[in-house]
N, CA and C atoms as an extended XYZ file, in Angstrom:
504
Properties=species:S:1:pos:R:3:atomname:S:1:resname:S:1:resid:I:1 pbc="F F F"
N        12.917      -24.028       -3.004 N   UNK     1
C        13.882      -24.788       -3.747 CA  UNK     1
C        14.973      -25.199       -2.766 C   UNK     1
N        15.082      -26.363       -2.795 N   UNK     2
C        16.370      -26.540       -1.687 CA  UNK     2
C        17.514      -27.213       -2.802 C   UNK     2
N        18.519      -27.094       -2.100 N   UNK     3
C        19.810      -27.356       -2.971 CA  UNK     3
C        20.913      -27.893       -2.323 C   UNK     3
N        21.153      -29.126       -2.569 N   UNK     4
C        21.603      -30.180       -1.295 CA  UNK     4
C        22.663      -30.716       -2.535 C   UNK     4
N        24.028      -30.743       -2.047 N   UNK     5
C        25.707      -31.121       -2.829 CA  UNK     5
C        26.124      -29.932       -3.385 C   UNK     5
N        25.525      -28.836       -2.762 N   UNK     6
C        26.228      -27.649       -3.779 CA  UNK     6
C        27.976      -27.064       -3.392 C   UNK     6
N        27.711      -27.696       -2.372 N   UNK     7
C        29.411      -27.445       -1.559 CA  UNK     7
C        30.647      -28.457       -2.115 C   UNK     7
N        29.747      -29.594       -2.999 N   UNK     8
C        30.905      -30.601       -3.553 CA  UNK     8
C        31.213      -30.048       -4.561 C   UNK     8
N        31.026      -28.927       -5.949 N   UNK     9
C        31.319      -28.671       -6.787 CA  UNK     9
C        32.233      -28.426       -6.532 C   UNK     9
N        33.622      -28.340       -7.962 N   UNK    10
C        34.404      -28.236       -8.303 CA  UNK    10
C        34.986      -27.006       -7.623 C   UNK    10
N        34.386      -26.364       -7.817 N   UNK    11
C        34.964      -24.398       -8.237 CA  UNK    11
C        34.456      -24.121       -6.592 C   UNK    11
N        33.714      -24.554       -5.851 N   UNK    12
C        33.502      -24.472       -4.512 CA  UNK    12
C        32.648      -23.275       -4.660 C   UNK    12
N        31.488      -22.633       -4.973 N   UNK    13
C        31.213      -21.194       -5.111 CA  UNK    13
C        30.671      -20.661       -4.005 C   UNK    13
N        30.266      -19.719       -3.640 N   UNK    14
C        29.687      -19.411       -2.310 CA  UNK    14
C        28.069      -19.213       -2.610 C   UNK    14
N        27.340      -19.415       -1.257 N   UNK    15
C        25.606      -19.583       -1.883 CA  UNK    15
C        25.123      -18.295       -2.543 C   UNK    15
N        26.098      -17.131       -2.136 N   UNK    16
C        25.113      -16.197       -3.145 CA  UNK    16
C        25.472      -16.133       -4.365 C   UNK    16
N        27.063      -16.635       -4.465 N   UNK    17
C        27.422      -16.892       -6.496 CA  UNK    17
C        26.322      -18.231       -7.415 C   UNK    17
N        26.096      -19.154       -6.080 N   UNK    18
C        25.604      -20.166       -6.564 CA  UNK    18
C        23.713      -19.495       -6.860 C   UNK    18
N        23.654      -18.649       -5.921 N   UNK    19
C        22.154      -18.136       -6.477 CA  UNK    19
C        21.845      -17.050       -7.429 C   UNK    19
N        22.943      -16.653       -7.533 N   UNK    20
C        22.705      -15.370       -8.574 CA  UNK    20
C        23.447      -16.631      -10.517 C   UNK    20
N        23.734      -17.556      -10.309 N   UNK    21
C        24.346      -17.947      -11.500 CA  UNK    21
C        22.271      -19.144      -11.468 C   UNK    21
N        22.061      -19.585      -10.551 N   UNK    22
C        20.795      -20.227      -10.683 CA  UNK    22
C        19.472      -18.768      -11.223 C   UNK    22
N        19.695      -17.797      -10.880 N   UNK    23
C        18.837      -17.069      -11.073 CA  UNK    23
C        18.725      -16.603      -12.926 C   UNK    23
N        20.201      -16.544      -13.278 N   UNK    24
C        20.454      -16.339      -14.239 CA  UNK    24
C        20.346      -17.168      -15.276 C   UNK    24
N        20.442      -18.877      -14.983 N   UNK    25
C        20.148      -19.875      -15.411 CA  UNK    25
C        18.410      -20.092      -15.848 C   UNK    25
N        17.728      -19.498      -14.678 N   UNK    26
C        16.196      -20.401      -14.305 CA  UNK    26
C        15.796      -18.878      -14.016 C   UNK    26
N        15.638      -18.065      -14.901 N   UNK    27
C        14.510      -16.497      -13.805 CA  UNK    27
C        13.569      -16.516      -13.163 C   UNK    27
N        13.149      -17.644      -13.817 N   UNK    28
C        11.294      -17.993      -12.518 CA  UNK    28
C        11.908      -17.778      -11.548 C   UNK    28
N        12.673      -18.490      -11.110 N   UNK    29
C        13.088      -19.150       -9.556 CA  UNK    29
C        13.560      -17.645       -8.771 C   UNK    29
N        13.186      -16.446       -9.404 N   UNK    30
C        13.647      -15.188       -8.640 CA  UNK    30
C        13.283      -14.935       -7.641 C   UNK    30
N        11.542      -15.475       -7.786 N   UNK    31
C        10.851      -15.570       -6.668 CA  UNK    31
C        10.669      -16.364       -5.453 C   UNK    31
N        11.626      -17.102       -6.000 N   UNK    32
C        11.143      -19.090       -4.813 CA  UNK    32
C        12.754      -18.674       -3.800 C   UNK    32
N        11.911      -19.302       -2.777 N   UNK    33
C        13.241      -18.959       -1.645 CA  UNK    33
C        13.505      -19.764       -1.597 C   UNK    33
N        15.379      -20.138       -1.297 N   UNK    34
C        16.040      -21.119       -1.860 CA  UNK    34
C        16.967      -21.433       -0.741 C   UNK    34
N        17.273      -23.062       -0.059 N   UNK    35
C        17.650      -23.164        0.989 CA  UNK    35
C        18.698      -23.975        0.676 C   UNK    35
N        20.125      -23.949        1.071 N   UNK    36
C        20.840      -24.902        1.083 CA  UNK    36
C        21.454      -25.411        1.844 C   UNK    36
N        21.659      -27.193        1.584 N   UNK    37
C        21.424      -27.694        2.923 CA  UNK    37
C        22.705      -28.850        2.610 C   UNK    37
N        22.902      -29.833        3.221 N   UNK    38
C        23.791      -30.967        3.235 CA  UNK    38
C        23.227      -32.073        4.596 C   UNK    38
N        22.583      -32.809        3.583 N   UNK    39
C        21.780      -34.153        4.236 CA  UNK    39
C        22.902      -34.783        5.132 C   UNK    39
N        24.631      -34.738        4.253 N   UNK    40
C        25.475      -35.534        5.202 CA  UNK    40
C        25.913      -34.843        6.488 C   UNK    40
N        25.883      -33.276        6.535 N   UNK    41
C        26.150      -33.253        7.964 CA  UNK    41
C        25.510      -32.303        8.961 C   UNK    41
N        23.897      -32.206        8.270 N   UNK    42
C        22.605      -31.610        8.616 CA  UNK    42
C        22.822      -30.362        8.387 C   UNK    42
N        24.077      -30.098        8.311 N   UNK    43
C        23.725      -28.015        7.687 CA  UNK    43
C        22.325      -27.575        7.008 C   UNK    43
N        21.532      -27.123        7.309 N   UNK    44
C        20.590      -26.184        6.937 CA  UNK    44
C        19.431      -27.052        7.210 C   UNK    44
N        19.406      -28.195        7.516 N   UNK    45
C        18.068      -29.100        7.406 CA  UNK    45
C        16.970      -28.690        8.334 C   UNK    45
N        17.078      -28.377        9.657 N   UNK    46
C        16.331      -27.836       10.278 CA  UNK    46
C        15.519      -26.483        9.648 C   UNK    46
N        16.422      -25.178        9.827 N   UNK    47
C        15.671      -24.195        8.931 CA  UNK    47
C        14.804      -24.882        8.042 C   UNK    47
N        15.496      -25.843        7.157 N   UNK    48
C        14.538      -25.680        5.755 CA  UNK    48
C        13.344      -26.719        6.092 C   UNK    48
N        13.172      -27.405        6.892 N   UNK    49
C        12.364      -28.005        7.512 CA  UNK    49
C        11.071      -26.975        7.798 C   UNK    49
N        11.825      -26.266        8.980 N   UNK    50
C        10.536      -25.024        9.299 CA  UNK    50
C         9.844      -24.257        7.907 C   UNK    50
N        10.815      -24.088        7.216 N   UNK    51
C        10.684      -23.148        6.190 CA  UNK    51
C         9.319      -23.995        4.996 C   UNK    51
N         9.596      -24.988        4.934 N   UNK    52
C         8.576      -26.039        4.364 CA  UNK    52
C         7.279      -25.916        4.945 C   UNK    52
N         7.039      -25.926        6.372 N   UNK    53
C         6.302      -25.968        7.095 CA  UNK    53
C         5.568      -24.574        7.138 C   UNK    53
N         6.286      -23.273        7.224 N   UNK    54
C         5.720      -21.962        6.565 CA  UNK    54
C         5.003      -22.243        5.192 C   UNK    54
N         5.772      -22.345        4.306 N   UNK    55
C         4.917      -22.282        2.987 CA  UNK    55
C         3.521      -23.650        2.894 C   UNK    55
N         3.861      -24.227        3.480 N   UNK    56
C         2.499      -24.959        3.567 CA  UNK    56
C         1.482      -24.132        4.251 C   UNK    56
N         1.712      -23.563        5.363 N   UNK    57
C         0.643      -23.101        6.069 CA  UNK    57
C         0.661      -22.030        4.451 C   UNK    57
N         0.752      -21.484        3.906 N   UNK    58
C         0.838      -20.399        2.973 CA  UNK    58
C        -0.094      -20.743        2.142 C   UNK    58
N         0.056      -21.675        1.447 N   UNK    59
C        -0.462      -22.486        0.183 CA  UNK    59
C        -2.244      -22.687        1.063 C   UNK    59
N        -2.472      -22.183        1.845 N   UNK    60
C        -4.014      -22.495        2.695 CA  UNK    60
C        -4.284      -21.087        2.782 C   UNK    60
N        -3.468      -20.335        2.811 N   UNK    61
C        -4.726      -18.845        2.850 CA  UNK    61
C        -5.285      -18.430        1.786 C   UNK    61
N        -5.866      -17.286        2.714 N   UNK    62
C        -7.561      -17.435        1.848 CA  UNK    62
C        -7.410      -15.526        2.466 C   UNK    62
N        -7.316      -14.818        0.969 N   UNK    63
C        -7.353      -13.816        1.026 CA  UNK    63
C        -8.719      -12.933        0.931 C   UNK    63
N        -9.282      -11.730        1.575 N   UNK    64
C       -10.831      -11.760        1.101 CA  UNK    64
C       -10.582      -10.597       -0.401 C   UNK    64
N       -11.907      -10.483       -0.879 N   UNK    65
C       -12.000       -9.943       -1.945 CA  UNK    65
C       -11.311       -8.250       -2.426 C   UNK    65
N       -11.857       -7.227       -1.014 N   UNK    66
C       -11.145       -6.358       -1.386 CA  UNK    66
C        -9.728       -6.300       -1.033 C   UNK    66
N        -9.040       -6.919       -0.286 N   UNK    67
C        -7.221       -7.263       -0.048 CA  UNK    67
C        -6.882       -7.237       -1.573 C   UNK    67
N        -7.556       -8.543       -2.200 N   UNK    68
C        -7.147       -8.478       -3.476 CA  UNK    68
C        -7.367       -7.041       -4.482 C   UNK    68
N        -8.195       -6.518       -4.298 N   UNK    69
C        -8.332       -5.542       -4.987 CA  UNK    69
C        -7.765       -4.489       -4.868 C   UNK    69
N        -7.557       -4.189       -3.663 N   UNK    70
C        -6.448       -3.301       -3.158 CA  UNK    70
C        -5.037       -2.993       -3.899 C   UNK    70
N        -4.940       -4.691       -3.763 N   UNK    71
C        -3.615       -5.009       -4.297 CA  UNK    71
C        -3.432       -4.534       -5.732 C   UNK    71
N        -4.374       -5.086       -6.319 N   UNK    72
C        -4.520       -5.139       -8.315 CA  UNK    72
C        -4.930       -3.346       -8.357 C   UNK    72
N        -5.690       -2.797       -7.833 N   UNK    73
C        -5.204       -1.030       -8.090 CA  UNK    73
C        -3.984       -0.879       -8.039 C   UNK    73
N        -3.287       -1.095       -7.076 N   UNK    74
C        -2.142       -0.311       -6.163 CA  UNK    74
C        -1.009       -0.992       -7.752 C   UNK    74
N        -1.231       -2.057       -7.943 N   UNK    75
C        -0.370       -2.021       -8.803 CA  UNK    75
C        -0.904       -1.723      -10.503 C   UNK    75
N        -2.196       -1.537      -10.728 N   UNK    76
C        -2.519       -0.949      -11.961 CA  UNK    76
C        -2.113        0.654      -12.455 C   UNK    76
N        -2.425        1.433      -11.109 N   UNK    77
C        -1.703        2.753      -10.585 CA  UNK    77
C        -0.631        3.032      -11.063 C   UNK    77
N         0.557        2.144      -10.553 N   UNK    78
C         1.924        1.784      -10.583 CA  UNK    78
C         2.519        1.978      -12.084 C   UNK    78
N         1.497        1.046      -12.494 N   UNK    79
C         2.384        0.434      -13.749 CA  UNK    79
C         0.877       -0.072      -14.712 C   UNK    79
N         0.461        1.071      -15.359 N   UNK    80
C        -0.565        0.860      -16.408 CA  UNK    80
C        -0.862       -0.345      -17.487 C   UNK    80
N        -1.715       -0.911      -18.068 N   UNK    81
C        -1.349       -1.859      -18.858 CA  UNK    81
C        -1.564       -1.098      -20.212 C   UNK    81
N        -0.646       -1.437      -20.885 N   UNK    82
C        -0.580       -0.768      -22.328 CA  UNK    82
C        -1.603       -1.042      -23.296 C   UNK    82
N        -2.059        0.384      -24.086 N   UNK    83
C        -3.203        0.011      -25.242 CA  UNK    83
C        -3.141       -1.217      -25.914 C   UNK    83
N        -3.929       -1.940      -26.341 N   UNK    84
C        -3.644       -2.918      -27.403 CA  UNK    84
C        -5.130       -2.674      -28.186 C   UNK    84
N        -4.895       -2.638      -29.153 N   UNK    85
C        -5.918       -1.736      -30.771 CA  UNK    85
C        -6.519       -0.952      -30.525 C   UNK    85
N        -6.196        0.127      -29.853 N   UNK    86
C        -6.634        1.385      -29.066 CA  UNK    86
C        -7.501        1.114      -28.431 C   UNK    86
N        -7.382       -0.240      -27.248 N   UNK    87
C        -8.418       -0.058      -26.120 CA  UNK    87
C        -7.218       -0.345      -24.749 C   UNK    87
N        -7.395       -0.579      -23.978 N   UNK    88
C        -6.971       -0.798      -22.854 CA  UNK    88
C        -7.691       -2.120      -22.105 C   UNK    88
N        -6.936       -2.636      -21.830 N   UNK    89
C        -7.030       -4.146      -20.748 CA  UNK    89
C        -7.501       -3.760      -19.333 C   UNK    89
N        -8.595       -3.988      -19.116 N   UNK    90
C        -9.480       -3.735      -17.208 CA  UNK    90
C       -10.054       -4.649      -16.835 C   UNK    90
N        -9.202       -4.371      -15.713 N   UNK    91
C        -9.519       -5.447      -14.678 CA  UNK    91
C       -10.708       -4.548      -13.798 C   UNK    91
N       -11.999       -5.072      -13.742 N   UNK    92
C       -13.180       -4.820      -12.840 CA  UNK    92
C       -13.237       -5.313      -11.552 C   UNK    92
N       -12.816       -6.539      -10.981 N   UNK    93
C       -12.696       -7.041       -9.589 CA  UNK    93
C       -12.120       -8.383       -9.932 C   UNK    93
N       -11.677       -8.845       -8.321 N   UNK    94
C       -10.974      -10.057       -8.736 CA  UNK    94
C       -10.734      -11.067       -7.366 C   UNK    94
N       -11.277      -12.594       -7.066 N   UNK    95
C       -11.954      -12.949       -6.123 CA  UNK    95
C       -10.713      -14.258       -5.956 C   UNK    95
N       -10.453      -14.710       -4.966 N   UNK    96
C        -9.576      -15.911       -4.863 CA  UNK    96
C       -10.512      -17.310       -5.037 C   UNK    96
N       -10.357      -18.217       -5.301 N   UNK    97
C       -11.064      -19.258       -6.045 CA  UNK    97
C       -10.649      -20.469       -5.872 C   UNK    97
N        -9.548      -20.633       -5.304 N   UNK    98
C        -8.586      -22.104       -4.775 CA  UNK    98
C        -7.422      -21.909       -4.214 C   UNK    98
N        -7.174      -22.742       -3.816 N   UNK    99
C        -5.448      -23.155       -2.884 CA  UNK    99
C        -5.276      -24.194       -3.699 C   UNK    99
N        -4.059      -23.937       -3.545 N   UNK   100
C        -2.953      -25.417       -3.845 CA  UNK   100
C        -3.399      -25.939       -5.031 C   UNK   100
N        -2.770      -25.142       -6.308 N   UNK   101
C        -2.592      -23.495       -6.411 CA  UNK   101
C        -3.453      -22.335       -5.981 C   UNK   101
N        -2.648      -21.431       -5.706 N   UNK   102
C        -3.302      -20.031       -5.355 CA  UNK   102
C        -4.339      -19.357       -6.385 C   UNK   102
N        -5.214      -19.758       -6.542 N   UNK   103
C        -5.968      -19.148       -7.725 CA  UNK   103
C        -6.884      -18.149       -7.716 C   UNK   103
N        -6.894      -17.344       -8.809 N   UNK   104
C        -8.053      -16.109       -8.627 CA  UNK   104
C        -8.853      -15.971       -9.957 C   UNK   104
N       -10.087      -15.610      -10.004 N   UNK   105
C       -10.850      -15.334      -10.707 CA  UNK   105
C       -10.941      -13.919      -10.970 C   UNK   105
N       -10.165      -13.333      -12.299 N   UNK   106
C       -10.156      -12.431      -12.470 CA  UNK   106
C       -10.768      -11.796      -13.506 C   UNK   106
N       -11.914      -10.726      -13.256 N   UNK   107
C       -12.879      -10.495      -14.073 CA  UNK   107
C       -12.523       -9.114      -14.678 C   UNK   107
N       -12.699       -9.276      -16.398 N   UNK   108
C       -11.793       -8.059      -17.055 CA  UNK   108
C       -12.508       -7.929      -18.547 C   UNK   108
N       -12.401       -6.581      -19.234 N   UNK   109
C       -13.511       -6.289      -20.295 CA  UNK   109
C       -12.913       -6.958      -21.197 C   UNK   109
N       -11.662       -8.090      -21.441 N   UNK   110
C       -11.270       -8.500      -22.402 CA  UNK   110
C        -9.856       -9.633      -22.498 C   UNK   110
N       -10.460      -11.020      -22.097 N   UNK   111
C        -9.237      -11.664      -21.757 CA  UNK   111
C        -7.858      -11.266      -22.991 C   UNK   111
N        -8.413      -11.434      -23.760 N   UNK   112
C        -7.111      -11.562      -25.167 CA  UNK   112
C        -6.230      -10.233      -24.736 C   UNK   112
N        -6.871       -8.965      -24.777 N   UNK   113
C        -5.560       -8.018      -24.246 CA  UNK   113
C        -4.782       -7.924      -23.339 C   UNK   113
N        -5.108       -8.940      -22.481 N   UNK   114
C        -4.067       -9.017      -21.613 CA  UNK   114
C        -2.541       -9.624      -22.018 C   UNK   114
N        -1.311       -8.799      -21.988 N   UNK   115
C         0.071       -9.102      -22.286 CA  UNK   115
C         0.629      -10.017      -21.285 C   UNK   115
N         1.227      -10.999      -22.015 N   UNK   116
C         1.633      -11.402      -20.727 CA  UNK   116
C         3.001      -10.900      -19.673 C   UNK   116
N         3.628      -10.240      -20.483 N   UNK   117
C         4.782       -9.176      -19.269 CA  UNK   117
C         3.537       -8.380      -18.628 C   UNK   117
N         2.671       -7.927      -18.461 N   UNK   118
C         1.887       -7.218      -17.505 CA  UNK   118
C         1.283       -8.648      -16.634 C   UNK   118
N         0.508       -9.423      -17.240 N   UNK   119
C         0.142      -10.803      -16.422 CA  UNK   119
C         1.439      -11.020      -15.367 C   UNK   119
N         2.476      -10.918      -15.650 N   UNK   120
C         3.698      -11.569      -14.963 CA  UNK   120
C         4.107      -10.558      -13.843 C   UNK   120
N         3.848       -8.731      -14.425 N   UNK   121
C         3.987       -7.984      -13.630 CA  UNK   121
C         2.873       -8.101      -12.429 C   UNK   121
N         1.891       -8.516      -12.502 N   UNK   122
C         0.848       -8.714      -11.682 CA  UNK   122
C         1.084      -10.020      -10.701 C   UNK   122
N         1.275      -10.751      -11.302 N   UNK   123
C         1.355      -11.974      -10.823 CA  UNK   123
C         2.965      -11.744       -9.387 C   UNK   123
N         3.388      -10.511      -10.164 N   UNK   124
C         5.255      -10.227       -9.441 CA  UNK   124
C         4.378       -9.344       -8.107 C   UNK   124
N         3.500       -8.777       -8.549 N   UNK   125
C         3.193       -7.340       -7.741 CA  UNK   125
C         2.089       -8.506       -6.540 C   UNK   125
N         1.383       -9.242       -6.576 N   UNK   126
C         0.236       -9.941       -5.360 CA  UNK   126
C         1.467      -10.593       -5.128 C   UNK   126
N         2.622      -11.801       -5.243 N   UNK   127
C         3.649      -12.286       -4.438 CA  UNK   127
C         4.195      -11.122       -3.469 C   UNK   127
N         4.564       -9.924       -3.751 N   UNK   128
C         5.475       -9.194       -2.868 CA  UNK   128
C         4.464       -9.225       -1.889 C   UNK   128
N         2.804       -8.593       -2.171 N   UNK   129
C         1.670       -7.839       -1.543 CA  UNK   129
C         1.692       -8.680       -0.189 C   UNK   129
N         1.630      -10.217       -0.606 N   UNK   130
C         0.916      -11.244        0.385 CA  UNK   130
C         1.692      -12.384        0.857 C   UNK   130
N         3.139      -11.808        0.239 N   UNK   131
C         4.560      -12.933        0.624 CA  UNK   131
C         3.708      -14.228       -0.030 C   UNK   131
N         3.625      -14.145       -0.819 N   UNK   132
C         3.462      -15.833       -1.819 CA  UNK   132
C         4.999      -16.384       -2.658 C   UNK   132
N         6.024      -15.713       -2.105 N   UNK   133
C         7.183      -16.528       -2.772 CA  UNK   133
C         7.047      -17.495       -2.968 C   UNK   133
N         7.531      -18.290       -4.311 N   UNK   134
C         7.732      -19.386       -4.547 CA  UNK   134
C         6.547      -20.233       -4.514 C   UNK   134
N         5.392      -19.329       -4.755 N   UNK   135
C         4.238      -20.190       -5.025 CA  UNK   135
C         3.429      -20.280       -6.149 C   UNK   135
N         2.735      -21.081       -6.613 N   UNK   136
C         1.930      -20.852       -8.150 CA  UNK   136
C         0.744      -19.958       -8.085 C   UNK   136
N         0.698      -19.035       -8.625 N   UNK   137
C        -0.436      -18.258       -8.657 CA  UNK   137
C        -0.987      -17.817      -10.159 C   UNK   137
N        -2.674      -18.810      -10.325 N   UNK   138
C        -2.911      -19.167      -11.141 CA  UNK   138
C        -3.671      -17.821      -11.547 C   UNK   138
N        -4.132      -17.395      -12.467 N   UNK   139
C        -5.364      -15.898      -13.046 CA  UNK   139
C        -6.135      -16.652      -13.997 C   UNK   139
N        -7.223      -17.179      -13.414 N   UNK   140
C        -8.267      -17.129      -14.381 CA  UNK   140
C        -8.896      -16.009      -15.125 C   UNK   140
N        -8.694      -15.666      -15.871 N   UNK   141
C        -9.075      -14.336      -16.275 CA  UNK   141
C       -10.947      -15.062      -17.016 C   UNK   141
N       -11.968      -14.324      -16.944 N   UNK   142
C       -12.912      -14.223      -16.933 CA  UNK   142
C       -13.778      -13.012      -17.989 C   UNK   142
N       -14.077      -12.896      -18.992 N   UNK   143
C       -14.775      -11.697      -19.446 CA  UNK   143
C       -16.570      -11.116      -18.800 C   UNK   143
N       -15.944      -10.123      -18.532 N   UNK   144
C       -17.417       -9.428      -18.080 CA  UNK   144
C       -17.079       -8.062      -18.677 C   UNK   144
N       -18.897       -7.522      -18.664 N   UNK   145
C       -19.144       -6.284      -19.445 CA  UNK   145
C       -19.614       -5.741      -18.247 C   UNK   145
N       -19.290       -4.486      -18.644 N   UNK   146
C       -19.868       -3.357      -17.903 CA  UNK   146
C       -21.278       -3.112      -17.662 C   UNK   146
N       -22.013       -2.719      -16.357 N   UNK   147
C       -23.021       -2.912      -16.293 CA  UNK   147
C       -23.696       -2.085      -17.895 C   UNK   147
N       -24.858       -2.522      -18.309 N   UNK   148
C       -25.724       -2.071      -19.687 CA  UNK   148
C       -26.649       -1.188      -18.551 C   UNK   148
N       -27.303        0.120      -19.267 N   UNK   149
C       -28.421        0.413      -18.609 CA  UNK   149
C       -29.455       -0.156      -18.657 C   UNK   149
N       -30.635       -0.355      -17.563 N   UNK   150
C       -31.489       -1.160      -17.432 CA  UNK   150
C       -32.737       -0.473      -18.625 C   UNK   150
N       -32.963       -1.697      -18.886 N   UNK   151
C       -34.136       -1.542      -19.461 CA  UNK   151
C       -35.925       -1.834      -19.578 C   UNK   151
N       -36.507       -1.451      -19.726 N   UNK   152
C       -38.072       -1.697      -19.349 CA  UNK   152
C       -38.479       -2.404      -20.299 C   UNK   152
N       -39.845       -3.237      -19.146 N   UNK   153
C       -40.373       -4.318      -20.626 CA  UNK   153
C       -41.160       -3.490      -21.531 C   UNK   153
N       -41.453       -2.278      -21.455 N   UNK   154
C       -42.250       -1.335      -22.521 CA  UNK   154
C       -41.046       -0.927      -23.551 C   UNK   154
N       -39.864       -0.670      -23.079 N   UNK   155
C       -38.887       -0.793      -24.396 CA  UNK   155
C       -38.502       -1.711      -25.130 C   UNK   155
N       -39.290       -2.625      -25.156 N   UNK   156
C       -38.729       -3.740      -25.339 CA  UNK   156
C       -39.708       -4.035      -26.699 C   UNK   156
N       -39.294       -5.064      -27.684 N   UNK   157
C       -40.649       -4.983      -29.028 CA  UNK   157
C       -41.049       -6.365      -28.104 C   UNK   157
N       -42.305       -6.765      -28.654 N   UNK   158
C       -42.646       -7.948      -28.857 CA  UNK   158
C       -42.178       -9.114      -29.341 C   UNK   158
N       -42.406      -10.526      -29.292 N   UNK   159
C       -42.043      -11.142      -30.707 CA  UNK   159
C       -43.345      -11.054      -31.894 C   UNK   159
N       -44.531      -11.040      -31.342 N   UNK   160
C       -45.178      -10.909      -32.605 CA  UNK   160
C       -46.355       -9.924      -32.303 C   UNK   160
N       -45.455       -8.624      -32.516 N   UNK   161
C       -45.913       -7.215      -33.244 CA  UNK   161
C       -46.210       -7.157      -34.096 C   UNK   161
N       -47.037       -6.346      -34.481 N   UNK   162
C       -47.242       -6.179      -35.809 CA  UNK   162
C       -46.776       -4.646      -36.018 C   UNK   162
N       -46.065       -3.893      -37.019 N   UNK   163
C       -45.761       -2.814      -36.965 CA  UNK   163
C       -47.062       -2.055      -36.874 C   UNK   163
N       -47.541       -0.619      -36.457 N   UNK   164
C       -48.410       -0.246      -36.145 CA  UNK   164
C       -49.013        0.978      -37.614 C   UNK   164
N       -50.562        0.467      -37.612 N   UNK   165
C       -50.802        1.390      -38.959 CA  UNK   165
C       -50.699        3.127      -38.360 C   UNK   165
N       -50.702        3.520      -39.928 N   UNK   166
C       -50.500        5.154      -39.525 CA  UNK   166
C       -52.550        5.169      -39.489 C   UNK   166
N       -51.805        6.570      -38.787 N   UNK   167
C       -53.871        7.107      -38.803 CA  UNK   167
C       -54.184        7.500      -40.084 C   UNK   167
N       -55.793        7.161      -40.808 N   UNK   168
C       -55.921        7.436      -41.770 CA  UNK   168
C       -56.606        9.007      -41.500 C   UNK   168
């Protein structure tokens, strides 16, 4: 977020009154790093130049599968997701799937229980993990079941069985 005339206001505030009254205004933005600058007499333009140039290279990585998983324990551990109709919300694994947005395919025994203050806690907990400030990070959430035990084609009926006579 850059923030360019903030020095002409009235009340003159200083950048951390001006970021803690924006934070309080906008809470998303808790996460987005925020640069302020003045086009008329280049204060901050450089930094935020580079700083642009970081989060682009950002918006291109490509995390592998267990990093992510690492991550989504370390914070399931942390901070449990709460029953909802006496089952619990699980996450089984979870794979990155796009850039620009950051997206992941996240595979779990039940999209609907997922809350979204835990979605958000998650979404809070992979930004710190992988420094994604200020970036979109999308959760496809996905339903999968737990593996079933395997079964044989002798357990299996036919379609056209006939039930079997008794012995006379």
């Amino acid at each position: 977020l850059i923030v360019n005339k903030w020095d002409l206001m009235a009340e003159h505030p200083t950048q951390r009154q001006y970021t803690e009254a924006l934070y309080r205004t906008v809470p998303f933005y808790r996460d987005t790093p925020i640069h302020f600058v003045s086009a008329a007499s280049g204060y901050n333009v450089r930094r935020t130049i580079e700083a642009v140039g970081e989060m682009a290279t950002r918006l291109d990585l490509r995390l592998s599968t267990p990093a992510i998983n690492r991550a989504i324990v370390a914070a399931t551990e942390h901070h449990t997701h709460p029953m909802v109709g006496g089952r619990r919300f699980k996450i089984y694994y979870a794979t990155q799937v796009g850039n620009r947005p950051f997206k992941l395919a996240v595979f779990v025994n039940d999209p609907k229980r997922l809350q979204p203050v835990w979605r958000e806690y998650l979404i809070k907990q992979l930004r710190q993990k992988f420094d994604l400030g200020g970036m979109p990070i999308v959760l496809s959430l996905r339903a999968h079941r737990s593996p079933e035990p395997a079964t044989t084609r002798a357990d299996q009926p036919t379609r056209n069985a006939k039930p079997a006579r008794p012995p006379h």
